[in-house]
C-alpha positions as CSV (number, residue, x, y, z in Angstrom):
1,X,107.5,240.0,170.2
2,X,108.7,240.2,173.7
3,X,108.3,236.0,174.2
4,X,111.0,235.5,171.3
5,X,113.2,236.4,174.3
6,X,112.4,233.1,175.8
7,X,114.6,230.4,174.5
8,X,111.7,227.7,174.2
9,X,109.6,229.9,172.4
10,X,112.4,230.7,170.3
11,X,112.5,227.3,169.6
12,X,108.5,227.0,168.3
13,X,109.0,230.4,166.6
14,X,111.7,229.2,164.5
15,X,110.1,225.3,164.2
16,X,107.0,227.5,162.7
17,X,108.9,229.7,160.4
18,X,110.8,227.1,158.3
19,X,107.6,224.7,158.7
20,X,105.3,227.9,157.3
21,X,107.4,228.6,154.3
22,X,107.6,224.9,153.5
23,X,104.1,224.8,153.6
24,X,103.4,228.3,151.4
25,X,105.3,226.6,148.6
26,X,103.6,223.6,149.2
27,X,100.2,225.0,148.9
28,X,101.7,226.5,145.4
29,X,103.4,222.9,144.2
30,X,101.3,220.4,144.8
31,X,98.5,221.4,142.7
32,X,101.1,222.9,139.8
33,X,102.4,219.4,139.9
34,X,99.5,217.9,138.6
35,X,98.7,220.7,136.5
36,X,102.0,221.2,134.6
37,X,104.1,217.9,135.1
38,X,100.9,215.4,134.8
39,X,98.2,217.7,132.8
40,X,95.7,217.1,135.5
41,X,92.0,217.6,134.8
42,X,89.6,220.2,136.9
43,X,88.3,217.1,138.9
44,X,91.9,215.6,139.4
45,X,93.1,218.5,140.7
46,X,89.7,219.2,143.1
47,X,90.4,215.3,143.8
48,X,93.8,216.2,144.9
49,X,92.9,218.7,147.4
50,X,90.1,216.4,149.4
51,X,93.3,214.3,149.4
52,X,95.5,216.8,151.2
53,X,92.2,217.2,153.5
54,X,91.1,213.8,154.1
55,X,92.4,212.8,157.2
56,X,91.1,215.3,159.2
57,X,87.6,213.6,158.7
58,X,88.7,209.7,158.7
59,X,91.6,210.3,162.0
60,X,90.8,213.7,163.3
61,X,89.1,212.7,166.3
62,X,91.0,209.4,167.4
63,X,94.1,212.0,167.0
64,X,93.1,214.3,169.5
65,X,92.6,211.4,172.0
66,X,96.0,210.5,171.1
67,X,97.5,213.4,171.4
68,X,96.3,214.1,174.9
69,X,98.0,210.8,175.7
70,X,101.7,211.8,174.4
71,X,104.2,214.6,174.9
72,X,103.3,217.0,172.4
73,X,106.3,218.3,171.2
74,X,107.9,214.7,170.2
75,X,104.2,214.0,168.3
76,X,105.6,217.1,166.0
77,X,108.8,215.9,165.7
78,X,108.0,213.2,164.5
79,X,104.9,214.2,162.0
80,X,107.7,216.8,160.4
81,X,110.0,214.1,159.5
82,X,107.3,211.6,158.1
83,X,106.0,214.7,155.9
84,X,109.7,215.4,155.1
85,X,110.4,211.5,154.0
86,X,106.8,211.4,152.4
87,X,107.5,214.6,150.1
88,X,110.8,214.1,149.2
89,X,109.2,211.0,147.0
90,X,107.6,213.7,144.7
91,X,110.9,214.8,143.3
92,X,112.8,211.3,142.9
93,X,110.1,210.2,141.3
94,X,109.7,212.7,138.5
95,X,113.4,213.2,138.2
96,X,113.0,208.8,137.6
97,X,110.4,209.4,134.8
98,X,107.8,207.4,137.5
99,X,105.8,210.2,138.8
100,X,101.6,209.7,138.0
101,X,98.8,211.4,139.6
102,X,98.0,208.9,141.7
103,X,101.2,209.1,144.2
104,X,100.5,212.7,143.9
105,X,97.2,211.0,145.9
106,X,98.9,209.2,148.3
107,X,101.4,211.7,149.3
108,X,98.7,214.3,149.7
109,X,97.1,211.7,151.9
110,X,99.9,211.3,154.3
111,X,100.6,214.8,154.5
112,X,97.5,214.8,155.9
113,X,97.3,212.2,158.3
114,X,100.8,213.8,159.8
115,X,99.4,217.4,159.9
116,X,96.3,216.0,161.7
117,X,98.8,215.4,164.7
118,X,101.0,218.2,164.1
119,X,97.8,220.5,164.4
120,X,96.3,218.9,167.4
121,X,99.8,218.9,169.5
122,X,100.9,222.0,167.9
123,X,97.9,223.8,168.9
124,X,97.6,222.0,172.3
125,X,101.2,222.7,173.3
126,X,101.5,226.6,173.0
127,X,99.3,227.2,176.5
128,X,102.3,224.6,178.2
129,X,104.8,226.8,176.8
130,X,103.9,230.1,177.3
131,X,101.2,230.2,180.0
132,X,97.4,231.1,179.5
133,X,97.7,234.4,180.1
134,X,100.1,235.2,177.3
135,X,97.9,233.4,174.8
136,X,97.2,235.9,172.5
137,X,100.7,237.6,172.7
138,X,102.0,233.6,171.5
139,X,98.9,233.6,168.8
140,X,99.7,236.7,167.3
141,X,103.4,236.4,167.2
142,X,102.8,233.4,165.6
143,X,100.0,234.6,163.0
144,X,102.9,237.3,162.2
145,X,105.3,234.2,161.2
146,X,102.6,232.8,159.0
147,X,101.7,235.9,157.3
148,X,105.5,236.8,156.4
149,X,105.8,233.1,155.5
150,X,102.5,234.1,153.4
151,X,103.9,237.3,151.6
152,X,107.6,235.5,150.8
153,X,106.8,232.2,150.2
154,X,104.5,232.4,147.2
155,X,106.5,234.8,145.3
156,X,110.1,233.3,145.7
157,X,108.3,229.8,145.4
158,X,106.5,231.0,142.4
159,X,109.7,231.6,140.7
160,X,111.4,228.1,142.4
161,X,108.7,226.5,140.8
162,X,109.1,228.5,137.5
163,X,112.8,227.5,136.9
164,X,113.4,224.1,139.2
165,X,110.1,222.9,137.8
166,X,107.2,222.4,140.1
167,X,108.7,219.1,141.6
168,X,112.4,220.3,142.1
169,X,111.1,223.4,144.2
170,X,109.4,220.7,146.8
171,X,112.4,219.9,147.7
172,X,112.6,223.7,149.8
173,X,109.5,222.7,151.2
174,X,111.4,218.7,152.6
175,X,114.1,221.1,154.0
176,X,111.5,223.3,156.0
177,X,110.2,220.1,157.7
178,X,112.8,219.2,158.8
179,X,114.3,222.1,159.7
180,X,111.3,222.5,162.4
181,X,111.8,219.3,163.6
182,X,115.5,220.5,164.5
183,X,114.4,223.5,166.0
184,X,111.5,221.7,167.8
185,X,114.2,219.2,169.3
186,X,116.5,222.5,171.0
187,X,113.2,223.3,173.2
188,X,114.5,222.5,177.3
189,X,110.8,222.7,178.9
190,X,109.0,219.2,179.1
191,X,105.9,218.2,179.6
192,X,104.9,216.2,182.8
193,X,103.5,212.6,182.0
194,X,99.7,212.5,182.5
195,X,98.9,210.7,185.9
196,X,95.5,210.5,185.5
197,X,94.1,206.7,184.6
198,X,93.3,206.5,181.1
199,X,89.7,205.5,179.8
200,X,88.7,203.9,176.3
201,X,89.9,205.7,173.7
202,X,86.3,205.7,172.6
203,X,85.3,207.5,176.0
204,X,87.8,209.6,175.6
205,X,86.6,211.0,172.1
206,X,83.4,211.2,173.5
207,X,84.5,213.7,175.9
208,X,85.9,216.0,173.5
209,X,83.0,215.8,171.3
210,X,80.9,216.8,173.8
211,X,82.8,219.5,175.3
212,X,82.7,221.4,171.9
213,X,79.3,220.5,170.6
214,X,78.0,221.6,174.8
215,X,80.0,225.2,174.1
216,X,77.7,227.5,173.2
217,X,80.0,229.0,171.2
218,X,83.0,226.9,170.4
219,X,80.1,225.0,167.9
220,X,79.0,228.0,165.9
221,X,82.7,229.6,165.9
222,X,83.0,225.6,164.3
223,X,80.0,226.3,162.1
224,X,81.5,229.4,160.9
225,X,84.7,228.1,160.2
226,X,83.9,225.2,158.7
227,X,81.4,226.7,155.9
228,X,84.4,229.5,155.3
229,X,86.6,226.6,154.4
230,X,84.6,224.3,152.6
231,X,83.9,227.3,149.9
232,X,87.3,228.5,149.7
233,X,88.2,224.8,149.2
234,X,86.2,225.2,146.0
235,X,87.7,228.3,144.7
236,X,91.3,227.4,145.5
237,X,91.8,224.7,143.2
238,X,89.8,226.2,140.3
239,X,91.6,230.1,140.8
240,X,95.2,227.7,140.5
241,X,93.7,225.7,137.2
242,X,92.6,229.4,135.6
243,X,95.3,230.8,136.4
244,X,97.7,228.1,135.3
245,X,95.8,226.0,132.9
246,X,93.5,228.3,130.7
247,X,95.2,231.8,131.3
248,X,98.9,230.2,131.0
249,X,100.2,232.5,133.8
250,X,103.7,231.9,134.8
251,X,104.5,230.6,137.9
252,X,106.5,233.1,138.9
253,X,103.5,235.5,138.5
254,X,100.9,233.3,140.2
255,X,103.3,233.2,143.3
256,X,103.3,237.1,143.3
257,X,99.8,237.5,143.0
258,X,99.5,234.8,145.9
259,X,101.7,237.0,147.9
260,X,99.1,239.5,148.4
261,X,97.4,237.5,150.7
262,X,100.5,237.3,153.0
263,X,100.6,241.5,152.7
264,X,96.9,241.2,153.8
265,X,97.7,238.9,156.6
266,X,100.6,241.0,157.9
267,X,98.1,244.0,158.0
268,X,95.3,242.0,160.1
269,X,98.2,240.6,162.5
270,X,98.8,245.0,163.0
271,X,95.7,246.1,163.5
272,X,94.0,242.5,165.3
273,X,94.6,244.3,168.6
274,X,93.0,247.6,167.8
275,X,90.3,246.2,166.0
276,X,89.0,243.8,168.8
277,X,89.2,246.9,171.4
278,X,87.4,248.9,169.0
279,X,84.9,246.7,168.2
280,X,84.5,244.4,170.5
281,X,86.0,240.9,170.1
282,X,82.3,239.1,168.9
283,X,81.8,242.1,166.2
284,X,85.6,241.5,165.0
285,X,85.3,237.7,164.1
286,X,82.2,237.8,162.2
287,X,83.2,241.3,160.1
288,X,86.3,239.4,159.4
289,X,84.6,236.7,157.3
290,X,82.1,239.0,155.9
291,X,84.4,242.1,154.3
292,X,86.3,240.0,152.2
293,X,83.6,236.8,150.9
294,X,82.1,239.3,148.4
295,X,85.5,240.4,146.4
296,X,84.8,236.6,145.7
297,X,82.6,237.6,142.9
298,X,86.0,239.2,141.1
299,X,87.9,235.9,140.4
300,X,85.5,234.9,137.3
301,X,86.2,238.0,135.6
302,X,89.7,237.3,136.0
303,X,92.0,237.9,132.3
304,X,95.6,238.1,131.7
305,X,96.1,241.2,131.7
306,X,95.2,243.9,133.9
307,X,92.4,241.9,135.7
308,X,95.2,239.5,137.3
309,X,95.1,242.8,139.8
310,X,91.9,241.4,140.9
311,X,93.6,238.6,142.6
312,X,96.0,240.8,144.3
313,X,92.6,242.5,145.9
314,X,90.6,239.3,146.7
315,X,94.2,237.3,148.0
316,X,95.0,241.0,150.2
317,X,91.4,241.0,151.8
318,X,91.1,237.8,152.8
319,X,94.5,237.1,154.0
320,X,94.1,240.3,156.2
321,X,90.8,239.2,157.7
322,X,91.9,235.2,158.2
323,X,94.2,236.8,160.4
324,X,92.3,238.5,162.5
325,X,89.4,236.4,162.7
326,X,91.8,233.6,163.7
327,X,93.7,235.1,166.5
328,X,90.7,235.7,167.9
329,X,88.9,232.6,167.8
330,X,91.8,230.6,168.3
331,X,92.8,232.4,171.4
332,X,89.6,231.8,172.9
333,X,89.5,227.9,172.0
334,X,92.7,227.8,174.2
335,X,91.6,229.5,177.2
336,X,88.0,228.5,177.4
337,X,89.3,224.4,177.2
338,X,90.4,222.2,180.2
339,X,94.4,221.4,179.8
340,X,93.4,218.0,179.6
341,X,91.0,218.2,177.2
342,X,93.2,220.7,175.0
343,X,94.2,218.1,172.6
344,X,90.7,216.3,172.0
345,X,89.3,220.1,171.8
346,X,91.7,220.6,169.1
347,X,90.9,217.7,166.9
348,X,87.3,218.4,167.2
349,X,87.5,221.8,165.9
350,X,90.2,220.3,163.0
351,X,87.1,217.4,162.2
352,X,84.5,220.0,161.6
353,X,86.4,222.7,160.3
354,X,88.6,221.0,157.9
355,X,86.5,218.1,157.4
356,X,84.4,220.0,155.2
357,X,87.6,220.4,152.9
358,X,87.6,217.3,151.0
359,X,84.5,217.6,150.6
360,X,85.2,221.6,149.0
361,X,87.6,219.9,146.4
362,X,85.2,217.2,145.2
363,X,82.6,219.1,144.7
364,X,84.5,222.1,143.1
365,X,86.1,219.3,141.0
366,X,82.7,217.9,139.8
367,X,81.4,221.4,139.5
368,X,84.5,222.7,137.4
369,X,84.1,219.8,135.0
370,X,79.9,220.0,134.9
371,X,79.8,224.0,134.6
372,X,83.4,225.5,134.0
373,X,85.7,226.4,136.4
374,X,84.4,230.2,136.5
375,X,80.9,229.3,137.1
376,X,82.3,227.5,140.0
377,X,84.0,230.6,141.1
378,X,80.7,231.6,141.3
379,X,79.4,229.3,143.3
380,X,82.4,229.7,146.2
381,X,81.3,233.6,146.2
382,X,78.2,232.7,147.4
383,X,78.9,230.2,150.3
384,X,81.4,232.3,151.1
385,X,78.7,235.2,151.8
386,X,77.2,233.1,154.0
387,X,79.3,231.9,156.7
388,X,79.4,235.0,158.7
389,X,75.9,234.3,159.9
390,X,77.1,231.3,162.4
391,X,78.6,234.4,164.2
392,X,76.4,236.8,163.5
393,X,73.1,234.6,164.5
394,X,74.5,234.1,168.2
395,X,75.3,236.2,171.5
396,X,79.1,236.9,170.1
397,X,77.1,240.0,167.2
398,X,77.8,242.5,170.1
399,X,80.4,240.8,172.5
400,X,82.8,243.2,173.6
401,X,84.5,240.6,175.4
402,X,84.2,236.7,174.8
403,X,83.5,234.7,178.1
404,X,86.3,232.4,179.3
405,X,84.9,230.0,181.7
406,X,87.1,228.1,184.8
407,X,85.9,225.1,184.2
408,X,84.3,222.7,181.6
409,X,80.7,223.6,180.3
């Protein structure tokens, strides 16, 4: 926590916190939007989360390149006031009796297309800010802001949502954009302007590409990540509609047993540290995505009564182990990548690993409609068992210490 004395970082730390509770209520709202206000069906709601994903497989790449070509900080500037404007629609348009599913669509859509370029300057920026070597000090202060965000914002948005009504309560999550887009705007330290001659954009995509799929291990940390998130992008969606739509749970109650996961996080963003010295930093990232995939298994046996505590397990597990497996890998993306190629490395990574998110809602929409939502449940558990093995089947099983080369590979 010692970098919160630097008044730039100050600046990002406080940018992320408003922008991470925002977006905690907005992973709660969204879909109870369509659920409550609008009735949505299993496959609407699984259409609305490849909605929320999209962009990251039709502009993820070209944004990279982009980003590499701006000053990063005034790329998230501007994407938190474009998501601010685009969600603030949400509740104007209920409160006008106007509000259908499908601008519930095109609002995910954008909120995509500007988290696209918030991730890829966000991301790329932090090594400009605070220096490579204090990397993982930056990561895991900033995992901590999540996780907090994480253990708060469900619960007190839960019960937002439960007595504003699921479209009122986005308005908390407007404020948080642009909140961070105020605190981004107080940083002093700016970047230089790239001297270098630029190529084709296409070239320059290219380059990125390759750097990542040439890594060795930037590709199957991309593997890994990307097959975790396609399966939890299949049981997110359907654990919201059982929870909401066929168990009738409160609001209120499904933002508590969300909070757990936040609890989890702030546990993993503890021990990350000791964990990785312990066991090496290879043997932390794969044992982080393998504990918690299993208590999977315990969502289709979810009632209301007791058994919601089987939530509270699965969301505590797999918070706690998201944040340590992230520090990790993400801290290593930074060092290992040419400044100039941060940016492109970035949106590489975003393509693959959330690119396989839209396709995680469609087909646990299809799925929840064809076989009932906790067969699909089902389904997630067992993906979700296997992504460890990109990890696992490569030099970083026994890894004390992952390699961070000079120069490009």
């Amino acid at each position: 926590m010692s970098l919160l004395r630097d008044h730039d970082f100050r600046g990002l730390f406080l940018a992320d916190s408003a922008s991470q509770v925002g977006t905690q209520l907005l992973f709660l709202a969204l879909p109870l939007v369509a659920v409550t206000a609008l009735d949505a069906s299993a496959f609407e709601v699984g259409l609305l989360t490849a909605c929320e994903t999209l962009a990251f497989v039709v502009i993820g790449l070209p944004a990279g390149a982009i980003v590499d070509r701006r000053r990063k900080r005034m790329v998230m500037v501007v994407s938190d006031w474009a998501r601010a404007l685009a969600l603030a629609s949400v509740p104007f348009a209920w409160w006008l009796g106007a509000l259908t599913i499908y601008q519930l669509y095109a609002v995910a859509l954008v909120l995509g297309v500007f988290t696209v370029f918030f991730d890829a300057a966000y991301q790329s920026y932090l090594p400009h800010l605070v220096g490579r070597e204090r990397l993982v000090e930056g990561n895991s202060t900033l995992e901590v802001v999540r996780t907090v965000a994480q253990l708060g914002g469900p619960s007190v948005g839960g019960y937002l949502i439960q007595f504003l009504t699921a479209p009122f309560a986005l308005v908390v999550t407007v404020a948080g954009f642009a909140w961070s887009a105020l605190c981004l705007g107080t940083i002093r330290k700016r970047e230089p302007r790239q001297e270098r001659p630029r190529a084709h954009l296409g070239k320059e995509i290219a380059e990125g590409v390759r750097f990542v799929f040439g890594h060795p291990l930037l590709r199957r940390i991309a593997g890994c990540t990307g097959t975790a998130n396609l399966f939890s992008s299949i049981a997110h969606p359907m654990l919201l509609l059982l929870l909401a739509g066929e168990l009738d749970v409160n609001a209120g109650t499904i933002g508590l047993l969300m909070a757990a996961g936040g609890l989890g996080g702030l546990v993993g963003a503890v021990l990350n540290a000791r964990l990785a010295r312990w066991l090496g930093q290879g043997p932390t990232m794969w044992l982080a995505i393998l504990i918690p995939a299993p208590l999977t298994f315990l969502l289709p046996l979810v009632q209301a009564d007791w058994r919601l505590g089987l939530v509270v397990g699965y969301e505590f597990f797999v918070g706690a182990g998201v944040v340590v497996y992230n520090v990790t890998q993400l801290s290593f993306r930074q060092a290992a990548t040419p400044e100039e190629l941060l940016g492109r490395m970035n949106a590489t990574m975003r393509f693959l690993v959330w690119g396989t998110m839209p396709l995680g809602g469609l087909i646990g929409g299809v799925l929840g409609e064809l076989i009932g939502v906790r067969s699909t449940l089902v389904v997630a558990g067992v993906g979700a068992c296997l992504a460890f093995l990109w990890v696992f089947t490569s030099p970083m099983r026994t890894m004390r210490e992952l390699p961070v080369p000079q120069a490009r590979q």
